[in-house]
N, C-alpha and C positions, 0 to 999 in steps of 0.2 A: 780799078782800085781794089786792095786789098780786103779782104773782109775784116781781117783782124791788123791794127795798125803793127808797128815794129816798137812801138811805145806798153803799145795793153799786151802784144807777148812778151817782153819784157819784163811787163810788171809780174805777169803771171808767173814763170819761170822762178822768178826774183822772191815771189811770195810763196813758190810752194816750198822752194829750198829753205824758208825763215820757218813757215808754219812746221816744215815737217823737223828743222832744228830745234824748235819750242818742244814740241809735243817728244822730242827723244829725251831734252833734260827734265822735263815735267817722271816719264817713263822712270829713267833712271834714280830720279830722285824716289818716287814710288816704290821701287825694285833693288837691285845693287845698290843702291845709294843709301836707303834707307838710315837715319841715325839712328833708329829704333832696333831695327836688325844689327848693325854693325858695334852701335855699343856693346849690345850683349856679346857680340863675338869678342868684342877688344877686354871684356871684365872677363871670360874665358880663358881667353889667348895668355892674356896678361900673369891673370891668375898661378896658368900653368907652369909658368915663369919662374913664379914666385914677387908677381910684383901684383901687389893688391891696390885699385882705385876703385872709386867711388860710381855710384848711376851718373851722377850728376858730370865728371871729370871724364866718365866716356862715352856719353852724350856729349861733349862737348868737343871731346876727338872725333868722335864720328861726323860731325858738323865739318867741323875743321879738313877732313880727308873731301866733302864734297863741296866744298867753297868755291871752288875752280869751277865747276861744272857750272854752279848756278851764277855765278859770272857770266859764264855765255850765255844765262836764259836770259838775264838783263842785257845783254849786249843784245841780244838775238830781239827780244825787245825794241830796243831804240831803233833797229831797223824794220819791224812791223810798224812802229808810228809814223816811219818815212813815209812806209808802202801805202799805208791809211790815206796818208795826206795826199799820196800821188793818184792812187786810187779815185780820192775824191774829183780831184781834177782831172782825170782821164772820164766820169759822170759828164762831163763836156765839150767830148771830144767825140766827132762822127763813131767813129770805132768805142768809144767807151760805154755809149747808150745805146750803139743801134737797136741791143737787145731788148731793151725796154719803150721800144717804137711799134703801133701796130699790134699790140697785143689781140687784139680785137680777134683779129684773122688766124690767132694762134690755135693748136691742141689744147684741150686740158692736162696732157702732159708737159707739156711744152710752158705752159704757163708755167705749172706748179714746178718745175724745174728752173723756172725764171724768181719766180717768187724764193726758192731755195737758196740762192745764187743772192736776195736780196736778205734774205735771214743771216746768210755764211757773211757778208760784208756788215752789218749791225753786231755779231757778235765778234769780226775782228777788232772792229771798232771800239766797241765795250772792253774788249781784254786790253786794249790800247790804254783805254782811260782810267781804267783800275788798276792793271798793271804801274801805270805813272803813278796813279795816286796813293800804291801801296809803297812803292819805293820812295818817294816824296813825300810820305806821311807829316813826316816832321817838318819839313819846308812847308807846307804847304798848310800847318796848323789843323792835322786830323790827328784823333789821340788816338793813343795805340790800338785800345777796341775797336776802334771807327775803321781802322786799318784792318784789321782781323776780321772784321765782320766782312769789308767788302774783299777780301783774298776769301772767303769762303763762296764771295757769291762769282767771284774771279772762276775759283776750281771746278766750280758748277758748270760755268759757263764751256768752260773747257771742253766738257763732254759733249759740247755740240759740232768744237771741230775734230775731236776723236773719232765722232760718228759720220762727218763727212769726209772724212780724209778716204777712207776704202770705200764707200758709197760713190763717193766723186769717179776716182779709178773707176770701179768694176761700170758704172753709167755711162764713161767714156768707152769701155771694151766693149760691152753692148752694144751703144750705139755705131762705134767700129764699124761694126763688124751685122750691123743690119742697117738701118734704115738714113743713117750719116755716115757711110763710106768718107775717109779723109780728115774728121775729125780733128783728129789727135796730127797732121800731119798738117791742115790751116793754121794750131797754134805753133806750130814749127816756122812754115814760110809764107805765112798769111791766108794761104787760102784765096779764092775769088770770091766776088760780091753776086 
């Protein structure tokens, strides 16, 4: 039997292409995107012109130019609460728990690498449920602050898969390349048990 099912590489695969889609329109809206940056450029630009607007009308352009992008964060969205859900129910699949069987007989690396892996899935989870309920505000009878307060604690949140995303990587080259020879090459073709 495989160590890793063709279901949980799957998901894996399937989840880092989302997370690392989320974290690039999050990036770009922080960066290039910026309405803050770009209105001033567009009151400049405009300016130059000879066409004079307001903070307010290029702020509002600047919105307007990155609307598309954050379109896909919500799309990119809808397909992390798939992965949540599937997630959840690969938690009861031989392959989905093995990891959390036997702890006992583990490393305290091993553990707290396990335990990590149980952090990194509560806070997918979390950005799932805020995420919905900030775009849902209105359906779902949250008033705007109620909305803004939890997208603050949403961005928050965020920096926790920022901070695993290259952690994850470089733990995987490490381990590579010492003491888990095939790693990275089990979540490819399963691996042995």
């Amino acid at each position: 039997m495989p160590k890793w099912s063709l279901n949980f590489r799957l998901w894996h695969w399937i989840n880092a292409l989302i997370v690392l889609g989320l974290i690039g329109t999050v990036l770009l809206r922080k960066t290039f995107l910026s309405w803050r940056t770009n209105s001033e450029i567009l009151m400049q630009k405009l300016s130059g012109i000879g066409i004079d607007i307001t903070a307010e009308q290029a702020k509002m352009l600047a919105k307007a130019i990155r609307a598309p992008m954050w379109e896909w964060h919500i799309i990119l969205g809808y397909a992390l609460a798939a992965l949540v859900l599937w997630r959840i129910l690969l938690f009861f699949t031989p392959s989905g728990k093995q990891n959390y069987q036997n702890l006992s007989g583990e490393t305290l690396h091993k553990k707290m690498v396990k335990l990590g892996y149980l952090v990194i899935y509560a806070a997918l989870l979390f950005m799932t449920v805020s995420g919905l309920a900030i775009h849902f505000h209105d359906t779902i009878g949250l008033t705007k602050e109620t909305a803004h307060d939890i997208k603050e604690v949403h961005e928050l949140v965020n920096y926790i898969l920022l901070y695993f995303v290259p952690l994850h990587i470089i733990g995987v080259f490490i381990a590579e390349n010492q003491e888990e020879k095939g790693i990275l090459s089990a979540m490819v073709n399963g691996g042995k048990q």
